[in-house]
C-alpha positions, 0 to 999 in steps of 0.5 A: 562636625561629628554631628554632620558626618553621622547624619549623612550617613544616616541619610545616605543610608536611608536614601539606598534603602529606599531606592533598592527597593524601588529602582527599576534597574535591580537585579532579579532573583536569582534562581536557586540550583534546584530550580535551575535544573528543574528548568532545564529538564522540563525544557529537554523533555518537552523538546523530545515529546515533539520530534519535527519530522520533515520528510527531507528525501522524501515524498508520497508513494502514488500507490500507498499515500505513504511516504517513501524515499523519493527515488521509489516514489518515482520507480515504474513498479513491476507487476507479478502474476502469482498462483493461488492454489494450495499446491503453491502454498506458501507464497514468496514476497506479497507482503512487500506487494504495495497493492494485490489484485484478485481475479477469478481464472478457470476451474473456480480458481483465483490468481494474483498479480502482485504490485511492487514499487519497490522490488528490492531485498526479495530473495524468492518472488512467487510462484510466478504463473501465467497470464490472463489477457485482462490482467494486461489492462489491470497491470497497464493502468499502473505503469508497470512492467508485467512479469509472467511465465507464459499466457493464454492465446488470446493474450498472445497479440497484446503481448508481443505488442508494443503496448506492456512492457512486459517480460515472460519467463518461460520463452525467449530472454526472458527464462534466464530470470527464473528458477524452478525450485526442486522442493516442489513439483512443477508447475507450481514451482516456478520463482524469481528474486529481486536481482534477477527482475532487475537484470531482467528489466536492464536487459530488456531496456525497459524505463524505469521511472514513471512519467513525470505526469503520472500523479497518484494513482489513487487520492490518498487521506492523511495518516493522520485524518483517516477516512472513517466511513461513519456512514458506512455498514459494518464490516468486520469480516469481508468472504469471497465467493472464490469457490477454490481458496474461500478467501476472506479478511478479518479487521484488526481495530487495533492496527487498523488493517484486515488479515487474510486467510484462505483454504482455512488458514492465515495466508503468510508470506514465505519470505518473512512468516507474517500474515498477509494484511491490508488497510484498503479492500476494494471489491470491483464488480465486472462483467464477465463470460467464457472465451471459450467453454472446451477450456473455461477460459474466462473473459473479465470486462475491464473498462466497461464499469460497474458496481463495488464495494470500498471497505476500510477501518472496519466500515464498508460503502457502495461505489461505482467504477469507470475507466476511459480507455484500456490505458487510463486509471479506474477510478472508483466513485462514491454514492454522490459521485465523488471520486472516494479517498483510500487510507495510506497503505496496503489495497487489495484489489477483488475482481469479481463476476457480476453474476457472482458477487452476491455470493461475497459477504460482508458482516459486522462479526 
């Protein structure tokens, strides 16, 4: 009997060796505490190197190609005629500008007319000068609602038209949304702010959102597919004929965005003592003559097209221009005759004369 008893021990014993190490329904190790917070950590980390970004509330500024909160990307801008000349130094705002136009006026002088989407925040806006009739056409093609402070008679009739909205500070409604600033002498001394345009744009009842059909105004890369231009000319330093201020911009590789400078120094904003920088140059060439010599007013062809220049990310190409009516978009061309990509962020747009646009240079230094 003893016999029996100790060979089914045996045998029992046996049989659970065996069958512990082969049977498919045991136990896997178990992890040791430091593996298991190794585990856990590298877990942690890897979720934070890969943020998700969902843009919720968002969408893509039709200017910039940048993404903003979705009820500015739907904001009709406003569009501010700004002196250049050294007496009006500094300027107050344009770095918040999505996009600047230069034009040539008078006297070898250029003024700006800076474009804002988002106008809020700005306690100084300007100086703010007066209009030029052509600087109507640039201003339309964006939808905006045009701020000057006085005009040239023959942009008179355009105005007091129905076809800009468009709000002048030296006449009628329109001066109780400006201030004369007693630290400079006038007329270089004429301001606004971000609360007096938008009392001024309710005021006048103006819309403020752009029209469902708008679209981007120009076609936009991705921020992270940039249009390179490889088979673009050098372009490291970008001079402007413009007698007056002789502006020009240096590319930054490091950030990619061109810095301007004019009569000699860094061109900064008041409002935030930064260097005025952009990501997109675009150099359009117009036909241009005089309106009347007694006063060199200046008359720029904006819808004829023309010959130009794209410059981005330290590279430059030739494009050609169009635009079917004084309503529609310019659109900008590339030597195959498509239509070219601008980089999100900041444009600065040259106007310049034909007859002059030799004069500007390009330069791989």
């Amino acid at each position: 009997m003893k016999t029996r008893i100790l060979l089914g021990v045996i045998t029992g014993a046996f049989l659970l060796s065996v069958g512990g190490c082969g049977s498919k329904d045991a136990e896997p190790e178990t992890e040791t505490e430091e593996e298991a917070v190794y585990s856990v950590s590298t877990e942690a980390e890897t979720e934070e190197a890969v943020p998700v970004v969902t843009h919720e509330g968002e969408s893509i500024s039709p200017f910039t190609g940048l993404w903003v909160d979705e009820e500015i990307a739907g904001q009709r801008p406003v569009a501010v005629m700004t002196e250049n000349t050294k007496a009006a130094l500094p300027q107050y705002g344009l770095s918040y500008a999505d996009v600047i136009y230069e034009c040539p006026v008078e006297g070898g002088i250029s003024r700006l007319m800076a474009i804002y989407q988002d106008y809020s925040g700005m306690e100084k806006i300007g100086n703010v000068r007066s209009c030029r009739l052509y600087y109507i056409y640039f201003a339309k093609e964006f939808d905006a609602i045009y701020i000057h402070a006085g005009e040239s008679r023959y942009a008179v009739d355009v105005l007091d038209s129905t076809f800009i909205d468009n709000i002048d500070g030296i006449t009628g409604t329109g001066g109780n949304f400006f201030y004369r600033d007693s630290a400079k002498e006038a007329p270089h001394n004429y301001y606004t702010t971000s609360e007096m345009l938008s009392s001024a744009v309710e005021r006048y009842g103006y819309d403020t959102e752009l029209p469902d059909d708008y679209g981007t105004h120009w076609q936009f890369a991705s921020e992270d597919e940039p249009n390179l231009l490889e088979d673009g000319e050098d372009a490291v330093t970008v001079s402007m004929y413009y007698q007056n201020a002789s502006p020009y911009f240096t590319y930054n590789a490091d950030d990619g965005l061109y810095y301007r400078f004019e009569f000699g120094a860094e061109e900064v904003d008041g409002l935030t003592g930064e260097q005025l920088a952009v990501t997109n140059i675009i150099i359009q060439d117009c036909y241009s003559y005089m309106l009347d010599s007694s006063d060199g007013t200046l008359s720029v062809d904006w819808s004829s097209g023309g010959t130009g220049k794209y410059i981005t990310m330290g590279k430059a190409i030739d494009i050609t221009w169009t635009r079917e009516s004084d309503s529609s978009k310019t659109v900008y061309l590339d030597e195959n005759g498509d239509e070219i990509t601008l980089n999100p962020g900041k444009t600065w747009v040259e106007i310049t004369q034909s007859s002059q646009s030799g004069k500007n240079t390009i330069s791989a230094e």
